[in-house]
C-alpha positions in Angstrom: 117.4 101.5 108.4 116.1 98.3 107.3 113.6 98.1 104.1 110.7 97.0 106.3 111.4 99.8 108.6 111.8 102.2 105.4 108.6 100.2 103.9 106.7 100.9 108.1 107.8 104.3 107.7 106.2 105.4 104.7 103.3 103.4 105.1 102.8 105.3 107.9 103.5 108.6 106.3 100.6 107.6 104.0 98.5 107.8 106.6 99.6 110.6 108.2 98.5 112.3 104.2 95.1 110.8 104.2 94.0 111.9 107.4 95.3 115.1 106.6 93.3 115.3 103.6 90.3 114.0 105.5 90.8 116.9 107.8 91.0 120.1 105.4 87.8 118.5 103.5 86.3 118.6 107.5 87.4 122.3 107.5 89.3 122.0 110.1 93.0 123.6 110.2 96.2 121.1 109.6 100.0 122.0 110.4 101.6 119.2 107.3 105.0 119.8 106.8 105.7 122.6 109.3 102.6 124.9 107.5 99.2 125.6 108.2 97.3 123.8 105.5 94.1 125.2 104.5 92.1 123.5 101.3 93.6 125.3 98.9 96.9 123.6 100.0 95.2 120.3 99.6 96.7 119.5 95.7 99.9 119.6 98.0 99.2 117.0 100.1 97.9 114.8 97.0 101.6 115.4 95.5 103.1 114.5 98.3 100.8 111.4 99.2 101.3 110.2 95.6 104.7 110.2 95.6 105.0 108.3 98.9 102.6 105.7 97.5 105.0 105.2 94.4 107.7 105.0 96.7 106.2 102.3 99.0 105.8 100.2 95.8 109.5 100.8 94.7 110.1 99.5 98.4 108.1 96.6 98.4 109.5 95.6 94.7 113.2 96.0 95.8 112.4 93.5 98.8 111.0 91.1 96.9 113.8 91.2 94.8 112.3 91.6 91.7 114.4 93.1 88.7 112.7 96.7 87.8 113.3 95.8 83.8 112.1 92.7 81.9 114.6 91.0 79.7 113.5 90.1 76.4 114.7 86.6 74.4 115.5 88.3 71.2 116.9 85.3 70.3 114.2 83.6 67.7 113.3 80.0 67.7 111.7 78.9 64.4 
């Protein structure tokens, strides 16, 4: 799978969280995961929703090439 297809995907996993969210605040009953979700269950879906959203960004970084550190010139110029 390409990254844009892996970057497609979880976008539209993100989606899939927030309406779910959207629809245990509406009372209404929500199979996420395989399991009934009721509101209780919603910190769940906030996990999981949160960690797709710091995955997208590790996603897009990696495809635009961008190093995860910063180097740091210690070498000093006075």
């Amino acid at each position: 799978m390409s990254r844009s297809e892996q970057i497609e995907q979880v976008q539209l996993m993100l989606e899939a969280c927030d309406q779910a969210i959207l629809d245990v605040l509406a009372g209404k009953t929500v199979t996420f995961n395989g399991r009934s979700v009721t509101r209780e269950s919603l910190s769940e879906i906030r996990k999981t929703r949160q960690a797709l959203r710091e995955e997208l960004v590790e996603l897009k970084r990696l495809s635009s090439g961008r190093s995860r550190f910063k180097y740091a010139n210690l070498n000093p110029r006075f």
